[in-house]
C-alpha positions as CSV (number, residue, x, y, z in Angstrom):
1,X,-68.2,-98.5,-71.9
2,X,-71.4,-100.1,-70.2
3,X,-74.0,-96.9,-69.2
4,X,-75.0,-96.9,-65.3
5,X,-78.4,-94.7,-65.5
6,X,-78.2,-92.2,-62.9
7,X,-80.9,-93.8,-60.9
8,X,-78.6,-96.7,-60.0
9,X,-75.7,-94.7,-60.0
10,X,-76.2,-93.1,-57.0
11,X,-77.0,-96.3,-54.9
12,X,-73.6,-97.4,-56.3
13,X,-71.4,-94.3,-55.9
14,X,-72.9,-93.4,-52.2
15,X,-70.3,-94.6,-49.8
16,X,-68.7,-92.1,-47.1
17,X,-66.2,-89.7,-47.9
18,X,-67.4,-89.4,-51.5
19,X,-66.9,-86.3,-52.9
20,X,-68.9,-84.6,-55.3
21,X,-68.3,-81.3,-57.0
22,X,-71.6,-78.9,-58.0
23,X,-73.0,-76.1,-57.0
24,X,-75.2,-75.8,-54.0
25,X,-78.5,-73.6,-54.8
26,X,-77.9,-71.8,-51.4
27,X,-74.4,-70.7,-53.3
28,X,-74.0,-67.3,-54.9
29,X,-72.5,-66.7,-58.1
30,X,-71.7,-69.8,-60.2
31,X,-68.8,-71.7,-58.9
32,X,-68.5,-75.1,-58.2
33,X,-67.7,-76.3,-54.7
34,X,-66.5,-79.8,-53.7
35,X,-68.8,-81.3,-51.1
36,X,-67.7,-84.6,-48.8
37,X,-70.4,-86.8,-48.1
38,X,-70.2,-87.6,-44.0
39,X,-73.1,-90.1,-43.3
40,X,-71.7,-93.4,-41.7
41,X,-74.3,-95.5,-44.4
42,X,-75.7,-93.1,-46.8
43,X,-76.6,-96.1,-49.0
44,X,-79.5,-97.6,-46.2
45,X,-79.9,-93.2,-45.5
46,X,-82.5,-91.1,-47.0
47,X,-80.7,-88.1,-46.7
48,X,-77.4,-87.4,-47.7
49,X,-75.3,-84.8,-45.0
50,X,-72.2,-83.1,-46.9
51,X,-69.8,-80.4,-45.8
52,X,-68.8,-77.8,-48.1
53,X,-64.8,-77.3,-48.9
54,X,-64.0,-73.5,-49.9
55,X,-60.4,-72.1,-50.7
56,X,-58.6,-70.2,-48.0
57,X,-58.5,-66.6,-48.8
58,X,-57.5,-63.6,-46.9
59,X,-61.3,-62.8,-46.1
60,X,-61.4,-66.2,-43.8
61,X,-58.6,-65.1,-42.1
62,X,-60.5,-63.0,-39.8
63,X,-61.4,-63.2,-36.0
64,X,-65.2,-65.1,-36.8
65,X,-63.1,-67.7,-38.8
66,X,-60.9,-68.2,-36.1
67,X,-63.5,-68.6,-33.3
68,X,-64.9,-71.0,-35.6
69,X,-62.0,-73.2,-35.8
70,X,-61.0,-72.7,-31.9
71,X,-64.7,-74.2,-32.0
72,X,-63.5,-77.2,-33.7
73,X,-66.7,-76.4,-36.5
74,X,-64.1,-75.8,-39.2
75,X,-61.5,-77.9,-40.6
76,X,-58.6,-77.0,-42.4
77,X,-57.4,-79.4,-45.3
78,X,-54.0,-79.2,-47.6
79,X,-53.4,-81.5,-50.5
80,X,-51.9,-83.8,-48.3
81,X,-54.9,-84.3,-46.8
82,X,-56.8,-85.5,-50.3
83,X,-56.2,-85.5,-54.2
84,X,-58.9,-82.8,-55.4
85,X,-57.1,-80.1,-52.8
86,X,-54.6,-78.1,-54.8
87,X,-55.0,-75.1,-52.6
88,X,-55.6,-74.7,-48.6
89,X,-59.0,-75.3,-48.3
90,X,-62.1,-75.2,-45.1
91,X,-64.4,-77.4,-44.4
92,X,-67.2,-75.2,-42.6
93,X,-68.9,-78.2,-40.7
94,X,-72.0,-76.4,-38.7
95,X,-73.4,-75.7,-41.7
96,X,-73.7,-79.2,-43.9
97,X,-75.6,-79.4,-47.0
98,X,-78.6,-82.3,-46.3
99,X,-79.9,-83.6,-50.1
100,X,-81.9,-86.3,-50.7
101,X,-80.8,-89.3,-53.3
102,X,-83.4,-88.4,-55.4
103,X,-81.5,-84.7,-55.6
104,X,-78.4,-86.1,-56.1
105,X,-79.7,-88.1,-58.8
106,X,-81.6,-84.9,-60.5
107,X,-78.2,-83.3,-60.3
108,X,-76.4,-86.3,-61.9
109,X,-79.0,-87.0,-64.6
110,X,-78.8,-82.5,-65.4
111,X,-75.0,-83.3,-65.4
112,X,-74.8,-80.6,-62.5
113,X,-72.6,-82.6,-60.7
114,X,-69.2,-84.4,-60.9
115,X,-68.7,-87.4,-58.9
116,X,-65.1,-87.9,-57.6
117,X,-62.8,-90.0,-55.1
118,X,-63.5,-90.7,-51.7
119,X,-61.3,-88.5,-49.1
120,X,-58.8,-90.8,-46.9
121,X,-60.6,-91.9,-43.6
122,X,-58.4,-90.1,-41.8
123,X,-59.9,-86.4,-43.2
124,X,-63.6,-87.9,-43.4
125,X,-63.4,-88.7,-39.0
126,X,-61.9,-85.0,-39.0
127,X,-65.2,-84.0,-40.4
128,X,-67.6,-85.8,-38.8
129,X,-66.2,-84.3,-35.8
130,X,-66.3,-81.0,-37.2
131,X,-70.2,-81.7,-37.5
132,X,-70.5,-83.2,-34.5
133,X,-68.8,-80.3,-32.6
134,X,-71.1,-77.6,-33.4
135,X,-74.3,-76.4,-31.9
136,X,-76.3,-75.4,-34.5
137,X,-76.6,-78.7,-36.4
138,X,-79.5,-80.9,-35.3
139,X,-79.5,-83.9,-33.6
140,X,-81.0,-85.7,-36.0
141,X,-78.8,-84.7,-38.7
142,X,-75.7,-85.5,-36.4
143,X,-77.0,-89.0,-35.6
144,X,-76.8,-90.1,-39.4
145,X,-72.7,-89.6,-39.0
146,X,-72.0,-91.1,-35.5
């Protein structure tokens, strides 16, 4: 097996869609969360805008979640929709994680984060549009996924 240091890993693995599973440091407790990377060219980008998937659970189910969805902020996803969902999942779009590659690459090099597939083009347009849709994200944030 040839060894890619993490350094150039990152410059390799960054495409859109890519999804990466750590935990976020905004996160409480300990559990890992798959986050899809949503930047049209995160390899030329400086920072890297991902959206957070969480399982669906009776707590989501209430009226906020639902006024977030009428919204068109969160996205719901089924394993149809990609490999790494096993269960129906969210996407909560107004709220993107933004890291820098040099983050990412701390993350890869602490072996804090898992690298997987990219999502089907099809999910990844479903959110950006999620992102795009909400109010609270900034323009300049939303301009490095148009």
């Amino acid at each position: 097996m040839i060894y890619i240091p993490p350094e150039l890993q990152v410059l390799i693995l960054l495409e859109p869609g890519r999804v990466y599973l750590f935990k976020a440091d905004h996160h409480k407790g300990s559990k890992l969360h798959y986050h899809v990377i949503v930047n049209t060219d995160p390899s030329s980008d400086e920072r890297i805008v991902m959206v957070t998937a969480t399982s669906i659970s009776l707590k989501h189910m209430d009226d906020y979640w639902s006024n977030l969805v009428k919204l068109g902020v969160i996205v719901q996803a089924t394993s149809e929709d990609a490999d790494f969902i096993q269960h129906p999942t969210l996407f909560r779009c107004d709220e993107p994680i933004v890291l820098t590659k040099q983050q990412i690459n701390n993350k890869i090099s602490e072996g804090l984060l898992i690298q997987k597939e990219a999502v089907p083009e099809k999910l990844l347009t479903r959110l950006r549009d999620g992102l795009l849709n909400s109010d609270t994200v900034e323009e300049e944030i939303k301009k490095l996924v148009r």
